[in-house]
N, C-alpha and C positions, 0 to 999 in steps of 0.2 A: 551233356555237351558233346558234340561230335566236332571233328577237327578235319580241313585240308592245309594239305602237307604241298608246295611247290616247289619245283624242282627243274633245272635243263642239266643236258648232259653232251657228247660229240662238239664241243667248243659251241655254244647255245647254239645248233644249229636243232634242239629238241626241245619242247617244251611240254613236262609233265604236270600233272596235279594228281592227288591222290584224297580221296576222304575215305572216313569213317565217320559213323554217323548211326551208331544202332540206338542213341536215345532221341534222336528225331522222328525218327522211323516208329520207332516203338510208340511215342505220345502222339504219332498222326493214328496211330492202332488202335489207339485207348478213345482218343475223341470221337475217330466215325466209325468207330465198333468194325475194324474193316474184316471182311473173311483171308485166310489165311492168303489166297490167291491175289486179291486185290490187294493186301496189304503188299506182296511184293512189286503189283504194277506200280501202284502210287509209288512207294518207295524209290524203286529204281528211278520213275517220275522226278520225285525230290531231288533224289542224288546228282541227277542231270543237270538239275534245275542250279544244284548249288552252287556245282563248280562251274558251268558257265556264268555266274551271278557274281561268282566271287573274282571273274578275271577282269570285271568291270570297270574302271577308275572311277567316276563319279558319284559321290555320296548318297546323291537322290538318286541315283542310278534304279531299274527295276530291268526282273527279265522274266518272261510268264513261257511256261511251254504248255501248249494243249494238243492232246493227244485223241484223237475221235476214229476209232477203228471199225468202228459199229459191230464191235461184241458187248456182252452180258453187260460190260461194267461201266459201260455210256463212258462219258468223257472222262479223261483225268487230266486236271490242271492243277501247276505247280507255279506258284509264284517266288521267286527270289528278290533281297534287297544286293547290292554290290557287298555287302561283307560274307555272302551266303547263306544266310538264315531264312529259312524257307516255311510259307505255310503253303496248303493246300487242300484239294478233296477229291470224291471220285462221287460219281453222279447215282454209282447202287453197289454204295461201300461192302453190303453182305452179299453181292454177287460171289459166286463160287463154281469152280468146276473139277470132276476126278480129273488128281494124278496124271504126267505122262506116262506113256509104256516104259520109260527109263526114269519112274519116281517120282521125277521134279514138277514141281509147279507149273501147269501150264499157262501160263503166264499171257502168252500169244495168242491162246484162245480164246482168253477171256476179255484181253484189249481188243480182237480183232486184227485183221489184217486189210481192210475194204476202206481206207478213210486216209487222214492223213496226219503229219507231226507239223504243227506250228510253233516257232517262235516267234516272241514277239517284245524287242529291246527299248526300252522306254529311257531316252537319253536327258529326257528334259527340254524336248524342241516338242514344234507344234504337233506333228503327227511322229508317233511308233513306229520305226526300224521295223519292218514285219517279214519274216521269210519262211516260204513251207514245202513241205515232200512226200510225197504218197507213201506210206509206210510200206518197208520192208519186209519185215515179221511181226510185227507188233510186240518182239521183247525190248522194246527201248531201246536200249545199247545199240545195237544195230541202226534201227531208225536214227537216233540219232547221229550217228556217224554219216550214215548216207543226208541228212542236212547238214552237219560241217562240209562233205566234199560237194555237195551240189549245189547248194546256196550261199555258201562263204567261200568254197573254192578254196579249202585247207585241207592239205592231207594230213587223216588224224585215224585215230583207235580209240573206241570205249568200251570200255567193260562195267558194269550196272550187277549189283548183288544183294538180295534179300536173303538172308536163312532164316526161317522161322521155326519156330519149336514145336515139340508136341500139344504144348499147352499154348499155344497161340503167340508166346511171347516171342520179340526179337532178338534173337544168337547173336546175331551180325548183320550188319547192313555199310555196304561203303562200294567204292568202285575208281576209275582211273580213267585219265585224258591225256594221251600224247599229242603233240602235235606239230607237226618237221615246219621248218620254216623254209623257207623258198629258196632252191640250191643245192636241199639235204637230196644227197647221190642216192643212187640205188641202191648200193651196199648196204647205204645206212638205211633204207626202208626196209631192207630184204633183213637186215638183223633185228630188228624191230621186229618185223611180223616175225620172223622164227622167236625171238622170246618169249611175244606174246602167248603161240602155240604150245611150246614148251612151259608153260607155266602150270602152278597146280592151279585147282581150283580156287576161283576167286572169294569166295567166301569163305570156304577152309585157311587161307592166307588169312583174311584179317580174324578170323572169332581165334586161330592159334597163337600170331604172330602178329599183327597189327597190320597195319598200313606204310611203315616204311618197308616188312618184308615185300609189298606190292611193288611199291617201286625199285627194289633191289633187282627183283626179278624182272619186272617189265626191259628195267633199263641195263642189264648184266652188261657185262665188259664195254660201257659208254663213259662211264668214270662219271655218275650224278654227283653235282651236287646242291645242296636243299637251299632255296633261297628264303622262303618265311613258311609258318604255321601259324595258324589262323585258324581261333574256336570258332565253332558253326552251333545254330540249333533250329529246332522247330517255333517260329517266331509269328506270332497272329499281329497284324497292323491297328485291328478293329479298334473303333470309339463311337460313342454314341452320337458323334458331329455324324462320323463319316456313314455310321450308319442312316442316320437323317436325312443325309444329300440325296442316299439311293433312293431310299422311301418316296422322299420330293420326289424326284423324274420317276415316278408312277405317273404324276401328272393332277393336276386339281382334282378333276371328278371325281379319279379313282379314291383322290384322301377324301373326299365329303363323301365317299358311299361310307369309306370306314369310317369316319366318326358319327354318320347317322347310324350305326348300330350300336353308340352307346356306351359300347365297351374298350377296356384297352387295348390297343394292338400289338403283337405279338412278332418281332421278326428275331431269325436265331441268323447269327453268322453262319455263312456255309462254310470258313476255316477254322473256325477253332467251339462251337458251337455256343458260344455266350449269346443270353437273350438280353433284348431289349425291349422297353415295353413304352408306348406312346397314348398318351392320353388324346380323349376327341378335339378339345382345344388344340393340343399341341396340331395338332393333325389340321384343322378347319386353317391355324394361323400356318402353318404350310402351305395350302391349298390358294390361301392368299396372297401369301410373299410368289408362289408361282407364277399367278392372275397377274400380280403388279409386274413382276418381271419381263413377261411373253409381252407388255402393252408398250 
């Protein structure tokens, strides 16, 4: 279970969140076999995804970020429900690239930097709340900051953190979301960015100290304090309905080619890799329920 922590602080004129989250991160690891590099884009992916997911009010709430930089590791999209339990995947999970000059994952590289960061808020009305921004750096955090201030028009801070280990497993994984409400003075932005810079490293903080020292530091002499926590996890939506509907909008002909071959059909989810298997029947009485539908 991984956990965000929320929290304001400067009489709420701040608004924090904080997660941890290294056994989400870790089980999105194990499902698409990710390489050390991708497992931190996706991740940071996730993380993003949770805590804007989790500031959502509405039940059926949903929030997808997709990230297309046109490097190595093709798209990474993260789906979130409103409690923040995220599934997702990466388009070439074993993508991998050497180390930067300064050790760290390059993380940038292998998202790319040539493409852009979409959200996209699924409220329960007709059409998707959609907003997008040419990426930054391709380390996430970033990019997504630059969509809080350019498409929401909220001045905010993220910090996004993957540690991975020698042997592939997750150390730590978690990150952080300020963000001033409308009013908050310059002092108070200008102490913000100096703690943020002052801070140690953000993955050192949680694998030592957890997630409340994040926000300790983030928010030093603002006087926080915590309003709820809330367990998070890596959560797959999948069912054999939902995977049926997709299968349908293939469309008739596409299900009568497959059921003239005879054999079962085969689809895996792309979030958490469960298969499913459809008989030619099932398949022909799709093809028909479609035919009646379209008339």
């Amino acid at each position: 279970m991984g956990q965000i922590i929320r929290a304001v602080a400067a009489d709420d004129m701040i608004k924090m969140a904080v997660i941890t989250a290294q056994d989400m991160v870790e089980k999105a690891r194990e499902i698409h076999s990710l390489s050390p590099t991708a497992c931190a884009a996706l991740g940071r992916t996730m993380l993003g995804a949770s805590l804007l997911g989790n500031a959502m009010k509405g039940e059926q709430n949903s929030l997808t970020i997709r990230i297309n930089g046109g490097g190595p590791v093709g798209n990474l999209v993260a789906v979130s429900d409103s409690g923040g339990n995220v599934r997702a995947y990466a388009n070439v999970p074993q993508a991998d690239l050497p180390s930067r000059s300064d050790g760290k994952l390059d993380v940038g590289g292998l998202v790319g930097r040539d493409g852009t960061l979409t959200v996209s808020r699924d409220l329960g009305m007709k059409e998707p709340y959609i907003g997008s921004v040419a990426l930054v750096s391709g380390e996430i955090a970033e990019d997504l900051t630059a969509y809080l201030v350019e498409s929401e028009q909220v001045p905010s801070a993220c910090g996004l953190g993957v540690l991975v280990g020698t042997d592939k497993s997750i150390l730590a994984a978690g990150g952080f979301l300020v963000q001033l409400l409308p009013g908050a003075s310059d002092e108070l932005i200008s102490r913000i960015e100096e703690n943020i810079f002052l801070m140690d490293q953000l993955t050192t903080i949680l694998h030592e100290d957890g997630a409340e020292a994040v926000l300790r530091q983030v928010l030093r002499g603002l006087e926080p304090q915590i309003l709820s926590t809330e367990e998070v996890e890596y959560r797959c939506t999948c069912s054999r309905a939902r995977i049926g509907s997709a299968l349908k909008s293939t469309g008739a002909d596409t299900l009568r080619e497959l059921a003239a071959e005879g054999k079962e059909t085969e689809v895996t989810c792309q979030f958490c890799g469960k298969d499913y298997l459809f008989l030619p029947g099932e398949l022909l009485a799709m093809a028909e329920q479609d035919e009646c539908e379209a008339q």
